[in-house]
C-alpha positions, 0 to 999 in steps of 0.5 A: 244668886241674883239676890246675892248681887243685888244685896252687894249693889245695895251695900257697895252704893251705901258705902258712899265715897271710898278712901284709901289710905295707903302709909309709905316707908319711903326710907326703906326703899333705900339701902343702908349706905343711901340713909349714911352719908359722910361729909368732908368738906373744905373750909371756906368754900361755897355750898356743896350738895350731896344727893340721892335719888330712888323710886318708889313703887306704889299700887296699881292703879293709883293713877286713876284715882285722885289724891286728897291729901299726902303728909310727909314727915322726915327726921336726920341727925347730923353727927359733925366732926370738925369743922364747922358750917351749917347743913340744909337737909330737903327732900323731893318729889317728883313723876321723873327722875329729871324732874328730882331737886328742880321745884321746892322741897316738899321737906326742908330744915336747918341745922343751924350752926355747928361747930365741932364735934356736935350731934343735931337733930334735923326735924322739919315740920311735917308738911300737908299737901291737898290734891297734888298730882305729883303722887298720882302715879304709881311709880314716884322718885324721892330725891334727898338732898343735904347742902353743906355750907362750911365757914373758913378754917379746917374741913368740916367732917361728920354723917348725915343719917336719915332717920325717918322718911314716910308718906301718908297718901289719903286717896279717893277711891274709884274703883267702879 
């Protein structure tokens, strides 16, 4: 036995620094109705915002290890009605929920202008963060935000669907 255990010393201390890698489906966190919003927004006016908010459960034990790096990556599809403007989708993170859509979204894009009954395609860049302690923690809230900006003239109508939101957190493993 004590040969067993010296053999598993040798080997865990060989293994050299540990990474987890742990690959999150922040959309499937929310329910259906959460990823489907409807927008109808009157012409003209300034810009109205439409938000959700959920936590997200992560392994125990996340807290005590130190984050390398975490990739975000997001896709929403905006299918316009009438009306027109621009829409900003963004998405947030944050320990607490008060902290949610205070500091600078981790995902931002724009739609551009729309005008009419339009289908649109929001792909924000997929963003790297390095050592940020926001997802040191084993419990995150995720806040979506879409900031509609209507031009004058009739009521801008549509969805705004999300389709894709997912993290990949590369952590340095402390497990002894």
């Amino acid at each position: 036995m004590k040969a067993l255990a010296t053999a598993l010393l040798v080997l865990v201390t060989a293994c050299g620094q540990g990474h987890l890698i742990l690959n999150v489906d922040v959309l499937s966190f929310f329910s259906s109705s959460d990823s489907t919003k409807s927008y109808n927004v009157p012409g003209g006016i300034p810009p109205v915002d439409s938000t959700i908010a959920g936590r997200v459960i992560l392994p125990p034990g996340l807290g005590k290890s130190s984050v390398d790096s975490v990739t975000a990556t997001g896709a929403a599809v905006i299918q316009n009605a009438t009306g027109s403007g621009n829409v900003t989708f963004s998405v947030f993170f944050a320990k607490t929920q008060g902290a949610l859509f205070t500091g600078t979204p981790y995902l931002t894009a724009a739609s551009g202008p729309i005008s009419g009954a339009q289908t649109v395609q929001l792909l924000p860049p997929t963003t790297v963060s390095l050592a940020d302690t926001v997802f040191n923690t084993d419990s995150l809230w995720v806040g979506i935000r879409a900031r509609i900006s209507t031009n004058v003239g009739p009521n801008m109508t549509g969805q705004l669907r999300i389709t894709t939101l997912g993290l990949r957190i590369v952590v340095q493993d402390k497990v002894f």
